[in-house]
C-alpha positions in Angstrom: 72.2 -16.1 -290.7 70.5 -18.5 -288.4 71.0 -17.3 -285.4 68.9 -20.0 -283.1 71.1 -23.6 -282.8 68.9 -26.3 -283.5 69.4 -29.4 -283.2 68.6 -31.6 -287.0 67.7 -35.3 -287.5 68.8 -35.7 -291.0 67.4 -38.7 -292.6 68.3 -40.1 -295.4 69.6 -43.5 -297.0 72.9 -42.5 -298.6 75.6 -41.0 -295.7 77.6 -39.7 -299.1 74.6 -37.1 -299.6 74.2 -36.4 -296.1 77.6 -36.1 -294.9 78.2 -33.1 -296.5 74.7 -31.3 -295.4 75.4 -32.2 -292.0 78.7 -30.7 -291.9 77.6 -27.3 -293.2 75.2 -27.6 -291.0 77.2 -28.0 -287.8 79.8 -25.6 -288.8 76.7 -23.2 -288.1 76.4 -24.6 -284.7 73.8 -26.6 -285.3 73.7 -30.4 -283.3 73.2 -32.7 -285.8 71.8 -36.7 -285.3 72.2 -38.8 -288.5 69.6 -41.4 -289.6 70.1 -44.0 -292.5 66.7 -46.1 -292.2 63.1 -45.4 -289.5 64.2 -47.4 -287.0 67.2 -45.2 -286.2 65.4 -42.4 -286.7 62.6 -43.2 -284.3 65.0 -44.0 -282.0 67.2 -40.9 -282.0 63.6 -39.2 -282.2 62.9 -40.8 -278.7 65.9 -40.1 -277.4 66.3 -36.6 -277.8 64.9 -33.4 -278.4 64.9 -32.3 -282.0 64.0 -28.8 -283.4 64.0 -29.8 -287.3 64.0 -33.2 -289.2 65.3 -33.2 -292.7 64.3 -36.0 -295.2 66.4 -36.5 -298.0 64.9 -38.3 -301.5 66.0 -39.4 -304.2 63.3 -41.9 -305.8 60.2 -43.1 -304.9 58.4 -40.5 -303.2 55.4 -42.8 -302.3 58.3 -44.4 -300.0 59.2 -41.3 -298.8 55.8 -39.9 -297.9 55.2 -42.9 -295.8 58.3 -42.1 -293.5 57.1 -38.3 -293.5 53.3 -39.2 -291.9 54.8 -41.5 -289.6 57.5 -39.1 -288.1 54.2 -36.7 -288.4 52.4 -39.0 -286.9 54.5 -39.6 -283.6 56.1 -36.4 -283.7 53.3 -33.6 -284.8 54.9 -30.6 -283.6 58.4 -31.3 -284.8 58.8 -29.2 -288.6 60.0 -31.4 -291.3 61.9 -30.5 -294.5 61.7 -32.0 -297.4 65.6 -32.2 -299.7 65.4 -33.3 -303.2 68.7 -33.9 -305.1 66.1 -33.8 -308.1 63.3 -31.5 -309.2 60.2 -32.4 -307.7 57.2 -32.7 -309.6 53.5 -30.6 -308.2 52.0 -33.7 -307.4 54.8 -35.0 -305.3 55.2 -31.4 -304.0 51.8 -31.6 -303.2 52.3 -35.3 -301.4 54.6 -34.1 -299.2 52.4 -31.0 -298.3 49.6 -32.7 -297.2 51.5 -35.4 -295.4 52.9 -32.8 -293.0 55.6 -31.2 -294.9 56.9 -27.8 -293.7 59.5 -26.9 -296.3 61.3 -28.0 -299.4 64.8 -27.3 -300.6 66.7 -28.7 -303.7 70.1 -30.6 -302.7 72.2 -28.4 -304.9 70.7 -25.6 -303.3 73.3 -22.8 -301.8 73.7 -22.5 -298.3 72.0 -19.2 -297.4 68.8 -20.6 -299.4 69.0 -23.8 -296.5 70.0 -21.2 -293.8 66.7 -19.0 -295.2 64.4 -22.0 -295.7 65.7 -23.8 -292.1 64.5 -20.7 -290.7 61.1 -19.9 -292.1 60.7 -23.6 -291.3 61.2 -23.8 -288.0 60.1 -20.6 -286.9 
């Protein structure tokens, strides 16, 4: 379904969860660039040119937040997704929103939802 190849800075703390979302993701074609803390991520953020970052969290979305308006801050144009491998509640939905969020998708989430959601995201 998407037909554009992007290439995803996926950035989350656990390579267990993010293993798997980056494979589907480059069996679509899609380059992908793994981050497990900010430091790595600013640093493949500097180093290349990335079309989508995806944030996965699991608790503490205050943390979380904080990464969000600092990739936001350095890299405004760049569309960020928000994965949750639990149900988020309004207010946090509404944290990530105003701290530059472009998108949400659940972790458990089948993979033409992410395909639909990666493109209405970075569109």
């Amino acid at each position: 379904m998407i037909q554009k190849k992007l290439t995803i800075l996926i950035y989350f703390k656990n390579p267990k969860i993010i293993d798997p979302l980056g494979i589907i993701l480059a069996e679509k074609g899609h380059r992908i660039m793994l981050a497990l803390n900010l430091e790595m991520a600013l640093e493949i953020m500097n180093n290349f040119r990335i079309d989508l970052i995806m944030i996965g969290t699991v608790n503490g979305t205050e943390k979380y937040v904080n990464i969000l308006k600092k990739l936001k801050e350095l890299f405004p144009i760049v569309p960020v997704m928000i994965i949750s491998g639990n149900k988020l509640k309004k207010k946090d939905y509404l944290k990530f929103l105003y701290s530059g969020a472009s998108g949400f998708i659940n972790s458990s989430s089948n993979t033409e939802d992410l395909e639909k959601t990666i493109i209405r995201v970075t569109k």
